[in-house]
C-alpha positions, 0 to 999 in steps of 0.5 A: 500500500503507498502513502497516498491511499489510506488503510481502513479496518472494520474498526474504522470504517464508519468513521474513514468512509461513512463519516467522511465530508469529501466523497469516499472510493473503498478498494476491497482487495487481497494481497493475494489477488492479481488484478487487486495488485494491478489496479493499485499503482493506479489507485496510488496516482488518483489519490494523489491526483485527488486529494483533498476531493476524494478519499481513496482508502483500502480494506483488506478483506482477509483480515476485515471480514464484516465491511465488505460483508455488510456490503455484499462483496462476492469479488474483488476487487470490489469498489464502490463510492461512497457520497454523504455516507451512501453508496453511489457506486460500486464497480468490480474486477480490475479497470485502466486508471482513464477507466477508474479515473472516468468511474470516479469524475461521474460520481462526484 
């Protein structure tokens, strides 16, 4: 994980994501999984790219089961924006950055 996106757990969900004032895009991911690791660089840039109008945070699923559970996850990568707290999007498997970059601008 880079120093641009940040790491949440099921402790600090609600306060990182839910309670955020700038919209919110959540990776749900695994060190195991190879198209996770492909779209990282790629999430790196945006939220450097972004920062301060879009939080970009991580949520390994291994070892934070309940967030993505809560929220349905069957794959991942498994991304969804998060406005005001809600759900306004969510995209799964691996995409380009023009892609994710594209995904991103639509819902803010």
């Amino acid at each position: 994980m880079g120093a641009a996106t940040i790491a949440v757990t099921d402790a600090t969900f609600d306060a990182e994501v839910r309670k955020s004032d700038i919209p919110v895009v959540v990776d749900f991911w695994a060190e195991w999984c190879g198209p996770c690791r492909q779209i990282g660089p790629a999430l790196e840039e945006l939220a450097l790219q972004y920062a301060g109008k879009v939080k970009i945070v991580k949520v390994d699923v291994d070892s934070n089961p309940e967030s993505p559970a809560q929220l349905g996850v069957r794959g991942i990568p498994a991304l969804f924006l998060f406005k005001d707290g809600q759900v306004v999007s969510n995209k799964t498997g691996a995409a380009p950055k023009a892609a994710l970059e594209t995904w991103i601008k639509s819902a803010i």
